[in-house]
C-alpha positions as a Markdown table, in Angstrom:
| # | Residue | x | y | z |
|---|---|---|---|---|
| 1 | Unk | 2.3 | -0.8 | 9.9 |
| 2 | Unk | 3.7 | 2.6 | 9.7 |
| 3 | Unk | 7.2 | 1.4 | 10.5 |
| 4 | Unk | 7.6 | -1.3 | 7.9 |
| 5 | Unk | 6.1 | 1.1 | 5.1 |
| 6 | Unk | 10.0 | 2.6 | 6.0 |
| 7 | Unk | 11.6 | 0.2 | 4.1 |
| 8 | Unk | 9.5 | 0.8 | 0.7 |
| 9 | Unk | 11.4 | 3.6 | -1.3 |
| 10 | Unk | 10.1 | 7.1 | -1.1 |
| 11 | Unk | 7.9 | 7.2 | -4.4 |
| 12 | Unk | 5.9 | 3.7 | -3.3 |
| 13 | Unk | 6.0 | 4.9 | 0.7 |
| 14 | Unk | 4.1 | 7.9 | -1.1 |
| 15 | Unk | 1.6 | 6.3 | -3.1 |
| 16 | Unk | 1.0 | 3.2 | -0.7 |
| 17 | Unk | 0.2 | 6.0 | 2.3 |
| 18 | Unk | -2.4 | 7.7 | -0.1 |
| 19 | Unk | -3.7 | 4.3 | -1.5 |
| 20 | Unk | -3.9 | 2.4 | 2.4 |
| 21 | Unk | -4.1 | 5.2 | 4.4 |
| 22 | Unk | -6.1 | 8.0 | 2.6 |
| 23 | Unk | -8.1 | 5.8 | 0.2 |
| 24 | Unk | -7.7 | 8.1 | -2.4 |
| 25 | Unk | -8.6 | 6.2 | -6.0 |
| 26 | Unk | -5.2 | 5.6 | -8.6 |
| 27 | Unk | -6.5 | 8.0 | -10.7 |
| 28 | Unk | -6.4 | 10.8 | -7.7 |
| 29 | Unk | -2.8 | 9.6 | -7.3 |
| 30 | Unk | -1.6 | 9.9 | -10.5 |
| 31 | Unk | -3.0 | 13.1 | -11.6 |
| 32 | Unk | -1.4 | 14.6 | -7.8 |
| 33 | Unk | 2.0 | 12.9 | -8.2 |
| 34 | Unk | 1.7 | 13.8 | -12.4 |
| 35 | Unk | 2.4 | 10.3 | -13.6 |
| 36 | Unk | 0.8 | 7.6 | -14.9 |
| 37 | Unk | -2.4 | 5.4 | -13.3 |
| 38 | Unk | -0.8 | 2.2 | -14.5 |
| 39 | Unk | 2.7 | 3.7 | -12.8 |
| 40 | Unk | 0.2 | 3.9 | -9.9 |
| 41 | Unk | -0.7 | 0.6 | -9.8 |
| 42 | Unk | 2.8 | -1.2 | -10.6 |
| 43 | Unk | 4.2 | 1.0 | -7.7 |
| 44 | Unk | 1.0 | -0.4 | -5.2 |
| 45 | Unk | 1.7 | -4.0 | -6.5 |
| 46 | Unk | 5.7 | -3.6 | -6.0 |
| 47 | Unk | 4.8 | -2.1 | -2.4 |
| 48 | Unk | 2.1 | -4.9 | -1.7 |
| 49 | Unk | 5.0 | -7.4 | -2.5 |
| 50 | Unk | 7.5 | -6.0 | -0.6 |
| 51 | Unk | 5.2 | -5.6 | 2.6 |
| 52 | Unk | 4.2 | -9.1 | 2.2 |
| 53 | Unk | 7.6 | -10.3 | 2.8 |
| 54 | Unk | 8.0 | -7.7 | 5.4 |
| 55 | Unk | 5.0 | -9.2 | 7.4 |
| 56 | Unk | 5.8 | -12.8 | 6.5 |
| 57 | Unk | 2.7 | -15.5 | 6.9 |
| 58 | Unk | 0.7 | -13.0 | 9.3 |
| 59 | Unk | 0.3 | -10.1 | 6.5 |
| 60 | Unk | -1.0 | -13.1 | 4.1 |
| 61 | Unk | -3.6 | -14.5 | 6.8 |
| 62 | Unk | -4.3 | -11.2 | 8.0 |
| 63 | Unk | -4.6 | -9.9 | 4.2 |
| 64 | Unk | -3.6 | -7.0 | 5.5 |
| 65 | Unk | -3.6 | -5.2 | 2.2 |
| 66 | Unk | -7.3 | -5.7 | 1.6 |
| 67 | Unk | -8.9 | -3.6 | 4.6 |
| 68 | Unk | -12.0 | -4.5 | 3.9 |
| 69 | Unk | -11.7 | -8.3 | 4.8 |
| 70 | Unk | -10.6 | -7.4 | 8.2 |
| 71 | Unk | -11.5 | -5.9 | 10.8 |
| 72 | Unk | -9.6 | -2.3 | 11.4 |
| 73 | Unk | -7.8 | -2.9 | 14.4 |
| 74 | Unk | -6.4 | -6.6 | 13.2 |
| 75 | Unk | -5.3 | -4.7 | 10.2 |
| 76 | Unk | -3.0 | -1.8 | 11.6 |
């Protein structure tokens, strides 16, 4: 998963590293990057979408961008 998140831009590779990867809230994100929650969440849905078509059908079955439905090692 770390290799596809190089094809979101730099702001949403950012945010979608801290949201995934760190679990840190929107709220945490927003006030460290100094912008907007709701620019928070627009930039995690634009990524989500992006990484969807990245991953084709398997990121879908795997719902790979809710980690906990899966188990850890199917997600990463």
């Amino acid at each position: 998963m770390l290799q596809q998140l190089t094809v979101l831009p730099p702001r949403q590779r950012v945010i979608a590293v801290l949201w995934w990867l760190h679990d840190w809230s929107q709220q945490d994100i927003a006030e460290h990057l100094k912008i907007r929650c709701s620019t928070v969440g627009t930039q995690i849905k634009r990524a989500e979408n992006t990484m969807r078509r990245v991953f084709g059908v398997r990121g879908e079955t795997l719902n790979i961008f809710d980690l906990d439905s899966v188990d850890e090692g199917e997600a990463l």
